[in-house]
DOFI-459704 format. One record per atom (N, C-alpha, C, O): residue in one letter; atom name; x, y negated, z. Coordinates in steps of 0.2 Angstrom, whole numbers, plus 5000, padded with zeros to 4 digits. Atoms other than C-alpha are relative to their C-alpha. Example, Ala and Ser with C-alpha at 12.3 -4.5 7.8 and 13.67 -1.06 7.14 Angstrom:
  residu  atome     x     y     z
       A      N  5004  5006  5000
       A     CA  5062  5022  5039
       A      C  5004  4994  5000
       A      O  5009  4995  5003
       S      N  4996  5006  4999
       S     CA  5068  5005  5036
       S      C  4996  4995  5003
       S      O  4999  4989  5004
***
This chain:
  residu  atome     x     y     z
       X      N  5004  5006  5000
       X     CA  5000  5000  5000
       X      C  5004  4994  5000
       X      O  5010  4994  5002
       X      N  4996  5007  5002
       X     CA  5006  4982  4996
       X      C  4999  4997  5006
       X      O  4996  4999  5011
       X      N  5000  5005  4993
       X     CA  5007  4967  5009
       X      C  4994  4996  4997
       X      O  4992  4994  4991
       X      N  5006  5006  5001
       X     CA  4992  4956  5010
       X      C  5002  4993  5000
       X      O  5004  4989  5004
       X      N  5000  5008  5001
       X     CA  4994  4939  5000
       X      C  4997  4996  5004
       X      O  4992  4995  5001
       X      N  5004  5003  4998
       X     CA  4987  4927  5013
       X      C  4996  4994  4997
       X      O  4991  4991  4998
       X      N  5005  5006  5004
       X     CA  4985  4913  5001
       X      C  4996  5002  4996
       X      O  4990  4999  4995
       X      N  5007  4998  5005
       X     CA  4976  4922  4990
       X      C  4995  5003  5004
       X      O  4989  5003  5003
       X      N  5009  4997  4997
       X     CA  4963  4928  4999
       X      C  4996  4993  5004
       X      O  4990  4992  5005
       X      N  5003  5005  4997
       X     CA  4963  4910  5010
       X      C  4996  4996  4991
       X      O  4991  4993  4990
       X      N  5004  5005  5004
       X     CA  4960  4903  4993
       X      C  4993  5004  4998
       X      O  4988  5001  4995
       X      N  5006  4998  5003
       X     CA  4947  4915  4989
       X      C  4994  5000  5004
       X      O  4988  5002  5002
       X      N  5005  5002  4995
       X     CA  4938  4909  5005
       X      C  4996  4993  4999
       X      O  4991  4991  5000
       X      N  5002  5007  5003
       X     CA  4941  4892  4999
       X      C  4993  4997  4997
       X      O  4989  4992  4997
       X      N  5004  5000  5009
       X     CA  4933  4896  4982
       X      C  4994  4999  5004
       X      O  4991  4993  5003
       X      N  5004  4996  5000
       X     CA  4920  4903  4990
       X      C  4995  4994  5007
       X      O  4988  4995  5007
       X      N  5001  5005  4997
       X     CA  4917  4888  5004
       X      C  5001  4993  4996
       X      O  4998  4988  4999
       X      N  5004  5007  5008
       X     CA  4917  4874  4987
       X      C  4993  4999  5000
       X      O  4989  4995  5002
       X      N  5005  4999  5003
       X     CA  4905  4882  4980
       X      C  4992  4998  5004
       X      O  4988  4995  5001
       X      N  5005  4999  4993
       X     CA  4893  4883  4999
       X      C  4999  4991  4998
       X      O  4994  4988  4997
       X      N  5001  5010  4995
       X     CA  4897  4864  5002
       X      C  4997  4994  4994
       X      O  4994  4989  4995
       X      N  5002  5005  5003
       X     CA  4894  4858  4983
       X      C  4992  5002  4999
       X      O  4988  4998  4998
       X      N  5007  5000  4998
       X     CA  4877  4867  4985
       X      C  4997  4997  5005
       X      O  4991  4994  5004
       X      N  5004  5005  4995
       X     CA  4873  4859  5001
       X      C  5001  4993  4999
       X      O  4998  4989  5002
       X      N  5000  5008  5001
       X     CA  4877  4842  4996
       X      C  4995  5000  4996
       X      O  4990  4997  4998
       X      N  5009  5002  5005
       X     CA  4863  4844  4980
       X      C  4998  5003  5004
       X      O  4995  4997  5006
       X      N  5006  5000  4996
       X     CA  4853  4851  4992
       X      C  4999  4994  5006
       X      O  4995  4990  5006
       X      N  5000  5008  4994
       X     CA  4855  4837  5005
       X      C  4997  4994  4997
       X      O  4993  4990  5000
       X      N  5004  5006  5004
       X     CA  4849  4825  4990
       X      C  4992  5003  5003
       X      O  4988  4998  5004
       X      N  5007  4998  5002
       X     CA  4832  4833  4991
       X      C  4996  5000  5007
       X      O  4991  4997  5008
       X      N  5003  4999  4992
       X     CA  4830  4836  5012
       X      C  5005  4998  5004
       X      O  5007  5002  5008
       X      N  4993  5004  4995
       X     CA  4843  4825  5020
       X      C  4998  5001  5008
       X      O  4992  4999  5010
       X      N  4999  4997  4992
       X     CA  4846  4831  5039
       X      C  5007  4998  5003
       X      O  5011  4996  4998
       X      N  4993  5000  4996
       X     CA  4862  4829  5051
       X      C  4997  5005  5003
       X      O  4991  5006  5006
       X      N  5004  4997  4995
       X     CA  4863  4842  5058
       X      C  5001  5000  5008
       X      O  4999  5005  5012
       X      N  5001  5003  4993
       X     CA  4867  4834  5075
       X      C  4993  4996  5002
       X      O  4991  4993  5007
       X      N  5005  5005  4996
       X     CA  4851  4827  5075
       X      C  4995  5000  5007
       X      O  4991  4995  5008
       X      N  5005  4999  4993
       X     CA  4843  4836  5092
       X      C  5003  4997  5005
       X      O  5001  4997  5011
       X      N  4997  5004  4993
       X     CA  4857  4825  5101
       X      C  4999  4992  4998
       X      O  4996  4988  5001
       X      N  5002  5008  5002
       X     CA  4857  4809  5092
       X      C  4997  4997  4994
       X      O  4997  5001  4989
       X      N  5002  5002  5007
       X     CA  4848  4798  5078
       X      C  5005  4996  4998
       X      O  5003  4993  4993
       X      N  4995  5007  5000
       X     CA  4863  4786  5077
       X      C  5003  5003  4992
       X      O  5006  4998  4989
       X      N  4996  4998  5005
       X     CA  4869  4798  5061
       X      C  4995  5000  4995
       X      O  4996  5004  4990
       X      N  5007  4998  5004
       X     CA  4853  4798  5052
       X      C  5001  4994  4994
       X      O  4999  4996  4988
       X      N  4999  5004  5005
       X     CA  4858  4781  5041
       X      C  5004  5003  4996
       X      O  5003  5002  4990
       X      N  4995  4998  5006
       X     CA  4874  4792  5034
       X      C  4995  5005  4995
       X      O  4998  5005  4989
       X      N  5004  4997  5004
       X     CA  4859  4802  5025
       X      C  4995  4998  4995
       X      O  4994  5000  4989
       X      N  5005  5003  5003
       X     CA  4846  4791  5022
       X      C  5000  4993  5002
       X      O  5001  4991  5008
       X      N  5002  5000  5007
       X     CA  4842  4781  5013
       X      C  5005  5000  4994
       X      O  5005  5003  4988
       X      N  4992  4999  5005
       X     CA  4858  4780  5005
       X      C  5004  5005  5001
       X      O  5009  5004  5005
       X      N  4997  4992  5000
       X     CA  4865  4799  5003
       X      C  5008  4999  5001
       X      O  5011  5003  4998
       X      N  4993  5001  4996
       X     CA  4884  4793  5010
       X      C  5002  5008  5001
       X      O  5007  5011  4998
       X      N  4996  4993  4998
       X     CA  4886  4811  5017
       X      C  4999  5004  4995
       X      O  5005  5007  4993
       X      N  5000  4996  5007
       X     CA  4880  4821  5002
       X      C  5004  4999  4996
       X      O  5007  5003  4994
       X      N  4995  5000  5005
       X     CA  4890  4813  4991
       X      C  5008  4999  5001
       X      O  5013  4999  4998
       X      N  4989  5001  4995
       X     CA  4908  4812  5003
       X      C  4998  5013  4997
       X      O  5001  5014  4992
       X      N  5001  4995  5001
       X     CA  4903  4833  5001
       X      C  4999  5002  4993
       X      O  5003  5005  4990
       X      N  4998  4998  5008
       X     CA  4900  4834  4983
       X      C  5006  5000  4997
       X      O  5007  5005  4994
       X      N  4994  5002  5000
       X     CA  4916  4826  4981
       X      C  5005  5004  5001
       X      O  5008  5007  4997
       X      N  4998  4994  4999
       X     CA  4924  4838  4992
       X      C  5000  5006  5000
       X      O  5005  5009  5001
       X      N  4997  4992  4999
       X     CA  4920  4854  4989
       X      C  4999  4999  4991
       X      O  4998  5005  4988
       X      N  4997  4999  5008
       X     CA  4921  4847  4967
       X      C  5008  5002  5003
       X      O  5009  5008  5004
       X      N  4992  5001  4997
       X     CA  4940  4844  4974
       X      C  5004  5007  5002
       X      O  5010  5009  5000
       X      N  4995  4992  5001
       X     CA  4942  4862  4982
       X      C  4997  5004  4997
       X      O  4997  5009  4999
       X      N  5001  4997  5005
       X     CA  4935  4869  4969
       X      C  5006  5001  4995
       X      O  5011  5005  4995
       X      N  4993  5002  5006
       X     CA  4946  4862  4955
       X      C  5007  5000  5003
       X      O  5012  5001  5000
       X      N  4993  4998  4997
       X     CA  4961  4863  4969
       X      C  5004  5008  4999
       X      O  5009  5010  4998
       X      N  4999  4989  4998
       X     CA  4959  4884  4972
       X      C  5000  5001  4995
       X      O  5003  5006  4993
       X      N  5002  4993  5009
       X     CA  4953  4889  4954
       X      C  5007  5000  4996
       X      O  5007  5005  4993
       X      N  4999  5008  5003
       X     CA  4967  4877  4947
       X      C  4996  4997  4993
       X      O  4994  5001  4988
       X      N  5001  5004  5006
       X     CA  4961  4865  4935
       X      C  5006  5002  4994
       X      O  5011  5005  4996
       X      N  4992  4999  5003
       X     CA  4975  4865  4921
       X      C  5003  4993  5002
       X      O  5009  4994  5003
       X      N  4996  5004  5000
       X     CA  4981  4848  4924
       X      C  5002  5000  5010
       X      O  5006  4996  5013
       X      N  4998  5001  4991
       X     CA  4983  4851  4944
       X      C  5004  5007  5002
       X      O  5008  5008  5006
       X      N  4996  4992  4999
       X     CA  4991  4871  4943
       X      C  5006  4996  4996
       X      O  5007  4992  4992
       X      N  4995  5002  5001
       X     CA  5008  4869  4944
       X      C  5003  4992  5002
       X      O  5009  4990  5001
       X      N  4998  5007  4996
       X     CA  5009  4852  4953
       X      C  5003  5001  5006
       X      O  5002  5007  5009
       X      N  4998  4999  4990
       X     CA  5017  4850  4971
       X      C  4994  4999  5005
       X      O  4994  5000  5011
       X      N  5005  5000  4995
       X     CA  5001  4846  4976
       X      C  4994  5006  5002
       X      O  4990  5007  5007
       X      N  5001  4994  4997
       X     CA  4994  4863  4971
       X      C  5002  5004  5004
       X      O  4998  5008  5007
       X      N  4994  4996  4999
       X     CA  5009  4871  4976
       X      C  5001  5001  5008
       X      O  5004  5006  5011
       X      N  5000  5004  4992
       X     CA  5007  4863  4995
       X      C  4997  5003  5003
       X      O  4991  5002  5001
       X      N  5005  4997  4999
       X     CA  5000  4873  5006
       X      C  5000  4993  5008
       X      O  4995  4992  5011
       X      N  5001  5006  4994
       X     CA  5005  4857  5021
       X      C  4994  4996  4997
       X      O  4989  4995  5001
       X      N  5006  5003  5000
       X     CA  4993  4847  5011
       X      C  4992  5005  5001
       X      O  4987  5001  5002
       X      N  5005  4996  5000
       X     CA  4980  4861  5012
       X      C  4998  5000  5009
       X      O  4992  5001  5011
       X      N  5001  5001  4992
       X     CA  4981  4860  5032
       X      C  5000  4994  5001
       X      O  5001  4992  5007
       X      N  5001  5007  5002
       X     CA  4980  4843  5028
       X      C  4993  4998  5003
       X      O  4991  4996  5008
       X      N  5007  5003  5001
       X     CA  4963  4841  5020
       X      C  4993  5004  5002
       X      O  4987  5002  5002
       X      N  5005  4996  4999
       X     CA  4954  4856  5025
       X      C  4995  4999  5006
       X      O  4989  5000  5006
       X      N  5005  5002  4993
       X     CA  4949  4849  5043
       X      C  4995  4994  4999
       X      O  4990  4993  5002
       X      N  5003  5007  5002
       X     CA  4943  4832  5035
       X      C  4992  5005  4995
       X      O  4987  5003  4995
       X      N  5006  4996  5003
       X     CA  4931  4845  5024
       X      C  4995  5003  5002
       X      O  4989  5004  5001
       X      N  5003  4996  4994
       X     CA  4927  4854  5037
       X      C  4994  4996  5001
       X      O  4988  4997  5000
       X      N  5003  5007  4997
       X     CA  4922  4837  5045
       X      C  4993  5000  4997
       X      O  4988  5002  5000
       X      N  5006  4999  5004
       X     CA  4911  4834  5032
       X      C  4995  5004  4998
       X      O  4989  5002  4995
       X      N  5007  4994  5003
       X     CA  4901  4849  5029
       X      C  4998  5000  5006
       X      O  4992  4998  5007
       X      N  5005  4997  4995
       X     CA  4898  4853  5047
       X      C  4995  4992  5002
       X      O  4993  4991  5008
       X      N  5004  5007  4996
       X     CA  4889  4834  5049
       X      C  4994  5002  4998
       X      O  4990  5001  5002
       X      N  5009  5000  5001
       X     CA  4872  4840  5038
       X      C  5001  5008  5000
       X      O  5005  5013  4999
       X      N  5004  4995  4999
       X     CA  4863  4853  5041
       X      C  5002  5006  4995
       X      O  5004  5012  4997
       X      N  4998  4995  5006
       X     CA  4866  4862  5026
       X      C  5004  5001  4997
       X      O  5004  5004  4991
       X      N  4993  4996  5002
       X     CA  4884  4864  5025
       X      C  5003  5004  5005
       X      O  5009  5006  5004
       X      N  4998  4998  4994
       X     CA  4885  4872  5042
       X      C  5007  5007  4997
       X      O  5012  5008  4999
       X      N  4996  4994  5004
       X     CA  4891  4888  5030
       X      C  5006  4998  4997
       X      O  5011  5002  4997
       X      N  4994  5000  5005
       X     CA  4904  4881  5021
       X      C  5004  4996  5005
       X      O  5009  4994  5003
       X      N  4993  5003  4995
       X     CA  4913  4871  5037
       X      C  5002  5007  5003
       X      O  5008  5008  5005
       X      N  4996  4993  4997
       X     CA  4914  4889  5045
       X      C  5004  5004  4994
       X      O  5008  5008  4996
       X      N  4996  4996  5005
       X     CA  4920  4896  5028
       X      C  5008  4996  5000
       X      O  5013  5000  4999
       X      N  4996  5005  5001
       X     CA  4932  4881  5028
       X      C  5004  5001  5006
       X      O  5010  5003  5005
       X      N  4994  4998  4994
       X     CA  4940  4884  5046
       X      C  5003  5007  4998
       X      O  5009  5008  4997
       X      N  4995  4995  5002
       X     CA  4943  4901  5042
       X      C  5006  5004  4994
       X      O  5011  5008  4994
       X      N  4995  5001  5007
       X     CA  4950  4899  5026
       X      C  5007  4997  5003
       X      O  5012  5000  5004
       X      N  4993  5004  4995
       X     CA  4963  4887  5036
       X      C  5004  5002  5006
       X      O  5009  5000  5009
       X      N  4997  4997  4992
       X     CA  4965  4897  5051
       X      C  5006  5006  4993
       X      O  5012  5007  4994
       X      N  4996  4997  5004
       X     CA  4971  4909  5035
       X      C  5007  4998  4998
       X      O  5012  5001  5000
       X      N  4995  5006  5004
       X     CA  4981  4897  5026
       X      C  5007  4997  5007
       X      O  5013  4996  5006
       X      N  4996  5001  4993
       X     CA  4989  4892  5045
       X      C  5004  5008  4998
       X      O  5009  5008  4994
       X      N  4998  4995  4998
       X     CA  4994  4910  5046
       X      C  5007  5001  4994
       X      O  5013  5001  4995
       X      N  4997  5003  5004
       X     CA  5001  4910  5029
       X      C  5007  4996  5000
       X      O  5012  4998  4998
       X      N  4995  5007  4999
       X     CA  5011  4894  5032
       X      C  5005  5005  5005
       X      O  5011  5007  5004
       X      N  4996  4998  4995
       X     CA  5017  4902  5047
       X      C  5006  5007  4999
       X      O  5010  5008  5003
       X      N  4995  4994  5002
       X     CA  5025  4918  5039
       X      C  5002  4997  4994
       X      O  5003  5002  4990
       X      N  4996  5005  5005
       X     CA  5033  4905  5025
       X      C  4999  5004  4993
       X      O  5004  5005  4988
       X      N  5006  4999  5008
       X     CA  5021  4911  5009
       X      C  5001  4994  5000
       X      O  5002  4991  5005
       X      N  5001  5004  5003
       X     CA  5022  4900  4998
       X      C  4995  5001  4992
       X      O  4995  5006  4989
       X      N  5004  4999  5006
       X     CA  5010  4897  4982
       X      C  5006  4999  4995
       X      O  5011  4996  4996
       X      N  4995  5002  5006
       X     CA  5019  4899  4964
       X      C  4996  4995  4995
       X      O  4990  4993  4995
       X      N  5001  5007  5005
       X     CA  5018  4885  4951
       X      C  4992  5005  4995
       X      O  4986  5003  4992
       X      N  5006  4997  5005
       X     CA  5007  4898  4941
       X      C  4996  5003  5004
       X      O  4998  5006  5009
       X      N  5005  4997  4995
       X     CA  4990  4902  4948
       X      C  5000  5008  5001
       X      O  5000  5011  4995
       X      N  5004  4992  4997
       X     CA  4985  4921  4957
       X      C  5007  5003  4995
       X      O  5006  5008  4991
       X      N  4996  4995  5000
       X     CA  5004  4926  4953
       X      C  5004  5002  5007
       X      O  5002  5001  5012
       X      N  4998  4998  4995
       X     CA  5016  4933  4965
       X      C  5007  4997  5000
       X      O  5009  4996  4994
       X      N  4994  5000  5002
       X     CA  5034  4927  4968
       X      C  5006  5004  4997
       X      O  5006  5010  4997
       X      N  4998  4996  5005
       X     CA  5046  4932  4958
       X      C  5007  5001  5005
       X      O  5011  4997  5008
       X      N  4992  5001  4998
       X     CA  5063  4941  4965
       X      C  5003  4998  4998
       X      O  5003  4997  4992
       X      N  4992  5001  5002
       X     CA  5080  4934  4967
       X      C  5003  5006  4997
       X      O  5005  5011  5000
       X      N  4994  4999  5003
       X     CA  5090  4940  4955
       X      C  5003  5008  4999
       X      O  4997  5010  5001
       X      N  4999  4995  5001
       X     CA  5097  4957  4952
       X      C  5005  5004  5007
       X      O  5010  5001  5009
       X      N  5000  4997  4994
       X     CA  5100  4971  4967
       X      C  5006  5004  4999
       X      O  5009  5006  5004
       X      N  4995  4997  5002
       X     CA  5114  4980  4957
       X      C  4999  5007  5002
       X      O  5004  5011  5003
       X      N  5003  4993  5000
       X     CA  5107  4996  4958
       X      C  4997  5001  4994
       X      O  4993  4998  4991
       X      N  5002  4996  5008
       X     CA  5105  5007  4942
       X      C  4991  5005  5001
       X      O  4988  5008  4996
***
């Protein structure tokens, strides 16, 4: 059996935490909620009338979308490549989903994707410039 890639599979939580969050932002246009609202009303204007949190969440989970799949003009950048920037922006994502009601799913996909991506980090994976490859050995072992 092989070693478990951590990025790849954090990305494949990522992916799969975009997708959650840019559903619940269009849906948020339609039945806008905080889902803090049984402690305060104070967060009810970022919803309405003016959709602020929906559209900060569409944004966000277009971004880890196009981040994790990659786009062509973003694979192979250093900002793909970066897995610091990814424990960067993930908690700011997070943020954002778990405020309405109906991204609660994709802020818990998003921690765990990050808690992954930490782990990752912390055993010195690295993403390659090309997406869902592996790194490549150094150099030749001198064995026939």
């Amino acid at each position: 059996m092989g070693k478990l890639i951590k990025n790849h599979w954090a990305r494949l939580i990522i992916l799969a935490a975009g997708t959650y969050q840019v559903a619940a932002a269009l849906e948020g246009f339609f039945w806008p909620k905080i889902f803090w609202d049984f402690l305060t009303k104070t967060l009810d204007a970022a919803v309405k009338p003016i959709p602020i949190l929906q559209i900060i969440n569409l944004i966000f989970g277009l971004l880890l979308i196009a981040w994790e799949w990659p786009l062509g003009f973003i694979a192979g950048s250093s900002f793909h490549r970066s897995l610091e920037a990814r424990l960067a922006i993930l908690p700011l994502t997070a943020l954002a989903a778990a405020l309405i009601y109906q991204g609660t799913n994709a802020a818990i996909y998003q921690v765990i994707g990050l808690g992954v991506y930490f782990w990752a980090y912390s055993e010195g994976e690295m993403i390659c410039a090309k997406p869902w490859t592996l790194p490549q050995r150094g150099g030749k072992s001198g064995r026939v």
